[in-house]
C-alpha positions as CSV (number, residue, x, y, z in Angstrom):
1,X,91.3,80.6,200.6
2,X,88.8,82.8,199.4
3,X,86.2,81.8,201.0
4,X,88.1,82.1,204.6
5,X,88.7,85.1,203.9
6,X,85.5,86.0,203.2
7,X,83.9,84.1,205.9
8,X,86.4,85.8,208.3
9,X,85.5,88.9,207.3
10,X,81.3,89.1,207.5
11,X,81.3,85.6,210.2
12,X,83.6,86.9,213.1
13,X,81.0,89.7,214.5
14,X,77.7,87.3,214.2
15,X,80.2,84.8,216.0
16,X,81.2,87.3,218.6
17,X,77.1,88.1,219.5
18,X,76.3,84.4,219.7
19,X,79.2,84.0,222.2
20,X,77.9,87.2,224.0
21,X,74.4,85.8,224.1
22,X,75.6,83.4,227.2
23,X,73.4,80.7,226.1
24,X,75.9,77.0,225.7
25,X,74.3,75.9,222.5
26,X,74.6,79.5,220.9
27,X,78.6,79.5,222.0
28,X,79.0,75.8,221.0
29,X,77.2,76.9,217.5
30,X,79.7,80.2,217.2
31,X,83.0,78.1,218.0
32,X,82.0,75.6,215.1
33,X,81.2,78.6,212.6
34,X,85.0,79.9,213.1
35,X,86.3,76.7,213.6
36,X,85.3,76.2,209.4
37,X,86.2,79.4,208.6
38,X,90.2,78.8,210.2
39,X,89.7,75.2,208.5
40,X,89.5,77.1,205.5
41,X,91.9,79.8,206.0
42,X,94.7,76.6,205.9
43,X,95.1,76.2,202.6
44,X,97.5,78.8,202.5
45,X,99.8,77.8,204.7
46,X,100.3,74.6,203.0
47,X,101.0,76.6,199.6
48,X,103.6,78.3,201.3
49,X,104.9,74.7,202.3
50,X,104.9,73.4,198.9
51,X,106.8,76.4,197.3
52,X,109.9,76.2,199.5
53,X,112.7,73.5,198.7
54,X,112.7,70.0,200.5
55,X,116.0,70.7,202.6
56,X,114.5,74.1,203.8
57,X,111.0,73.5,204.1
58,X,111.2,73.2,208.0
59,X,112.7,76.3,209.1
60,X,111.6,77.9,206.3
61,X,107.9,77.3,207.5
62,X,108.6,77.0,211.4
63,X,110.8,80.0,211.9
64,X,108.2,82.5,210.9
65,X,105.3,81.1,212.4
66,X,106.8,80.9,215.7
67,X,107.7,84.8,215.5
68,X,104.4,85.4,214.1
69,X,103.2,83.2,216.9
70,X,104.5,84.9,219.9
71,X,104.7,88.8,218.8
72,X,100.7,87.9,217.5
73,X,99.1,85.7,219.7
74,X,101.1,86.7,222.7
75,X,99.9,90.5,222.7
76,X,96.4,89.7,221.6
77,X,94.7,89.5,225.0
78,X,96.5,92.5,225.4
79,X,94.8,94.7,222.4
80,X,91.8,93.1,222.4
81,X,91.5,94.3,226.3
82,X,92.8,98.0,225.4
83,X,90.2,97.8,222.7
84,X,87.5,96.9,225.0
85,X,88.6,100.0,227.7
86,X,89.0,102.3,225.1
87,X,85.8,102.0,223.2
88,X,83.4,100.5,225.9
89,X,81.9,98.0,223.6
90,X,82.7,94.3,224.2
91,X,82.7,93.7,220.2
92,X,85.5,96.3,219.4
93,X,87.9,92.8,219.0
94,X,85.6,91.7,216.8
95,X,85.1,95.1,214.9
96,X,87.6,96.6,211.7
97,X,86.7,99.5,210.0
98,X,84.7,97.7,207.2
99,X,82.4,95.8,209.7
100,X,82.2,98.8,211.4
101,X,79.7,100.3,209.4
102,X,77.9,97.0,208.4
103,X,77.1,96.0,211.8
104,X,77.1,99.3,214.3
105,X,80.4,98.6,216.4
106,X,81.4,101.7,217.8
């Protein structure tokens, strides 16, 4: 878990500049780089799963993740877009106030 965290942190802006780069092998190459780093984020989800009960497990698990899911997910497009307007830069998704610094997002 770690390790996705890690990966998330220093992979999602080299992902992001591959993407930009337009080129099909370069996005294909990106999309596999997060793809293992979500693969590795997982494992805490299903340590979550093991510490609840058997006769709660289900809505103890699917309840959240739906809310998460829709109040996340759902307004992404729309922050990532006010991020873009606001800054200018087409990595401003991509960028956090760490990576800021490491790799020149304004």
């Amino acid at each position: 878990m770690q390790a996705g965290a890690l990966g998330a942190v220093v992979l999602t802006v080299p992902a992001y500049l591959l993407i930009g780069t337009r080129s099909m092998v370069a996005i294909v190459v990106a999309m596999f780089v997060l793809l293992l780093v979500v693969s590795l984020l997982g494992a805490g989800a299903m340590a979550v799963l093991e510490m609840l009960p058997a006769d709660v497990r289900f809505s103890g698990v699917a309840l959240p993740y739906n809310v998460a899911y829709a109040v996340f997910a759902g307004t992404a497009p729309l922050v990532s877009q006010l991020l873009v307007d606001v800054s200018g830069s087409l990595l401003a998704p991509a960028c956090t106030p760490p990576r800021s610094r490491w790799w020149g997002c304004r």
